[in-house]
PAVEX-695036 format. One record per residue (C-alpha): z, x, y; residue in three letters; residue number from 1. Coordinates in Angstrom, 2 decimals. Layout:
# PAVEX-695036
+---------+---------+---------+-----+-----+
:       Z :       X :       Y :  aa :   i :
+---------+---------+---------+-----+-----+
:       Z :       X :       Y : ALA : NUM :
...
+---------+---------+---------+-----+-----+
# end
This chain:
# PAVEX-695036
+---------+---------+---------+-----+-----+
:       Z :       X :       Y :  aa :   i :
+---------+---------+---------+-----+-----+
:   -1.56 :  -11.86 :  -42.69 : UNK :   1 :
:   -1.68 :  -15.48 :  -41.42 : UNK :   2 :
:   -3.81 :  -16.96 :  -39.16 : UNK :   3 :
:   -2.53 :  -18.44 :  -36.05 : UNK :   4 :
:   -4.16 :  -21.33 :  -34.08 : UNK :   5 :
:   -5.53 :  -21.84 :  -30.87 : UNK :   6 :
:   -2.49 :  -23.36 :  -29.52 : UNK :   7 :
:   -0.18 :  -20.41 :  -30.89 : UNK :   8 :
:   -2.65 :  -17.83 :  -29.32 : UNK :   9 :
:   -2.76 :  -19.25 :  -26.04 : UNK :  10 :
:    1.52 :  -19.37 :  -26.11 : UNK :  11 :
:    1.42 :  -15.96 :  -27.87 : UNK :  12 :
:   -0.97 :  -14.58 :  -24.30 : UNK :  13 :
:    1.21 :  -16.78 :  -22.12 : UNK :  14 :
:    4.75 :  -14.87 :  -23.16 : UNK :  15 :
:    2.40 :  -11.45 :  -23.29 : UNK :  16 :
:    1.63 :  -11.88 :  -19.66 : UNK :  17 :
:    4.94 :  -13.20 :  -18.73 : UNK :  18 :
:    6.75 :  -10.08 :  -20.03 : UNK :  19 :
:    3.84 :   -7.87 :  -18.01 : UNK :  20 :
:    4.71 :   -9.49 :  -14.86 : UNK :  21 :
:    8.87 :   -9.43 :  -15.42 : UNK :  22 :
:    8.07 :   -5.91 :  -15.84 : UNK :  23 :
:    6.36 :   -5.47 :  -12.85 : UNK :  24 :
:    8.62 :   -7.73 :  -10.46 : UNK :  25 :
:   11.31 :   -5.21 :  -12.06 : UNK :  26 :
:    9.69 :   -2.41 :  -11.00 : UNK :  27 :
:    8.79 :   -3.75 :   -7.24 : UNK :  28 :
:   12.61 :   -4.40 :   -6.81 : UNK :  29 :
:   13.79 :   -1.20 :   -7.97 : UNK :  30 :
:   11.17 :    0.70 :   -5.83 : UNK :  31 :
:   12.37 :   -1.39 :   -2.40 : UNK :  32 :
:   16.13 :   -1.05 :   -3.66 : UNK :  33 :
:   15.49 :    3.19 :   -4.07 : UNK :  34 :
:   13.59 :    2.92 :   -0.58 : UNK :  35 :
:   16.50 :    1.26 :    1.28 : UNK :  36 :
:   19.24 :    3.10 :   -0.09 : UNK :  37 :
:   17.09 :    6.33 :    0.92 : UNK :  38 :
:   16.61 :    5.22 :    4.43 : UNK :  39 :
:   20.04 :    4.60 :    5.00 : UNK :  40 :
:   20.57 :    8.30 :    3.31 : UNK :  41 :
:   18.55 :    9.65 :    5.66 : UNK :  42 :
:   19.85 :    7.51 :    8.63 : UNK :  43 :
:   23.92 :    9.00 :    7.79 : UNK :  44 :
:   22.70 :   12.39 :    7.75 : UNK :  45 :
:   19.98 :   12.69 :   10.68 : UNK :  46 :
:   21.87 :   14.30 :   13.37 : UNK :  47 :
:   24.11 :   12.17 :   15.97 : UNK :  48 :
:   23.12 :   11.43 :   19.05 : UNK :  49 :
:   24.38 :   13.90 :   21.97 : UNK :  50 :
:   27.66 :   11.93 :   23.24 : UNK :  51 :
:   26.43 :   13.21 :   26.76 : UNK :  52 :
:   23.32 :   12.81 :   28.35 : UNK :  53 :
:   22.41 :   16.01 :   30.73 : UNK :  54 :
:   20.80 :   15.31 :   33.81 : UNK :  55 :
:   17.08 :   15.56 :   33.59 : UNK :  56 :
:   16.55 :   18.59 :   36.24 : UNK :  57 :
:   14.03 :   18.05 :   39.89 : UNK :  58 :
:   10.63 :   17.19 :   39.44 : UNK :  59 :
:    9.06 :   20.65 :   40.07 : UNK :  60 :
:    6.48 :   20.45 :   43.00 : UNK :  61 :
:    2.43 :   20.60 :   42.03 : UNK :  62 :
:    1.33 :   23.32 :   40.33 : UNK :  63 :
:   -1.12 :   25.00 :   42.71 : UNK :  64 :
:   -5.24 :   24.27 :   41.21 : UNK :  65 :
:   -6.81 :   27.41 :   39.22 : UNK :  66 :
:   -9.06 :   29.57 :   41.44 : UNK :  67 :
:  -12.55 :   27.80 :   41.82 : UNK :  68 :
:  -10.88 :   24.28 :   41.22 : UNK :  69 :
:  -12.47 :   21.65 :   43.41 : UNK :  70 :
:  -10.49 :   18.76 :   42.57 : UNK :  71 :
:  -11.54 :   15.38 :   41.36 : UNK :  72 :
:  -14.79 :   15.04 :   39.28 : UNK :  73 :
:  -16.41 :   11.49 :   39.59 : UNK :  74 :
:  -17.95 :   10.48 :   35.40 : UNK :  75 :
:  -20.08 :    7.87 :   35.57 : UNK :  76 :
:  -20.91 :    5.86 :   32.27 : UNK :  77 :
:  -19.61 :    9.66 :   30.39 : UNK :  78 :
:  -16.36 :   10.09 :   27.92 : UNK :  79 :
:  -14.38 :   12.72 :   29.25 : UNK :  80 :
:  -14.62 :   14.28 :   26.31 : UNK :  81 :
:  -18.30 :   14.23 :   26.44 : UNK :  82 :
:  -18.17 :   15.50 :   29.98 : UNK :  83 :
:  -15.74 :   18.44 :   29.40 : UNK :  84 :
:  -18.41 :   19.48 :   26.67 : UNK :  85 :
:  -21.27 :   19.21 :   29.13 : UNK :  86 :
:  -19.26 :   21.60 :   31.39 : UNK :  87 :
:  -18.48 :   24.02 :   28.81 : UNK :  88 :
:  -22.24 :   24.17 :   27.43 : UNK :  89 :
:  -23.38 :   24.44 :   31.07 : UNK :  90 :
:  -20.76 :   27.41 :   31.51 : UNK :  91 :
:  -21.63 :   29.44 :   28.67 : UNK :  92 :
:  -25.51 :   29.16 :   29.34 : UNK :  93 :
:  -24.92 :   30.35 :   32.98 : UNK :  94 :
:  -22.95 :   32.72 :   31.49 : UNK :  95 :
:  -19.77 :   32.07 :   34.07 : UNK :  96 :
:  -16.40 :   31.42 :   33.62 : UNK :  97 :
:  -16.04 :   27.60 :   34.12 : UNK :  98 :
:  -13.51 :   27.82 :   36.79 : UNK :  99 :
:  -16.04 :   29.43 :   39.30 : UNK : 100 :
:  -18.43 :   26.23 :   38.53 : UNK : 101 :
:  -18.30 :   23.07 :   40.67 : UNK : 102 :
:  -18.87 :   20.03 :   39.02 : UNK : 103 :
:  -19.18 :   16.97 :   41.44 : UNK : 104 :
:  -20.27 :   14.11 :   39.60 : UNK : 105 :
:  -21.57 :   13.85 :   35.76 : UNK : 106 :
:  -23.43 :   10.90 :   34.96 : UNK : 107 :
:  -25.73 :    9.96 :   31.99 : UNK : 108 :
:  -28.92 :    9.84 :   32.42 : UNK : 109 :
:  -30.77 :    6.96 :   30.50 : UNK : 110 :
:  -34.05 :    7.98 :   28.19 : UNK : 111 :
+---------+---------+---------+-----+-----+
# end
């Protein structure tokens, strides 16, 4: 076996990485190639559009408020998240359905 030189090795590494990164720009092409052909699959066979729109029907009037609603509830500073599960806790340790509660206002109180 012969021994190469520095300037041999470093030409020998250059044409090593070259062919690692034609190999990988390869790859990248053929992977957005596959993709677009795919997409444009799955575009010709997703289903056509109706040719006729039907009319959308009449907004129905308001749905009349659960028994025990009382409307609006003012948050102040309070997720509604948050407040729903302040409602529900408050509910369950009064040991009452939540829509026979009235719940005015919820606001955080600081510490």
């Amino acid at each position: 076996m012969e021994n190469i030189t520095l300037g041999q090795g470093g030409i020998l590494a250059l044409l090593g990485y070259a062919t690692v990164f034609a190999g990988l720009i390869l790859l990248m092409l053929l992977t957005i190639i596959l993709g677009k052909f795919f997409m444009a699959t799955a575009k010709k066979t997703a289903a056509p559009a109706p040719a006729k729109q039907e009319e959308a029907p009449a907004p129905a009037a308001e749905a009349p408020k659960a028994p025990g609603s009382a409307g609006q509830l003012k948050l102040y500073n309070v997720e509604p998240k948050t407040a729903a599960m302040v409602m529900a806790i408050v509910a369950d340790k009064m040991g009452k359905p939540i829509n026979e509660l009235r719940f005015l206002s919820i606001k955080e109180v600081a510490e």
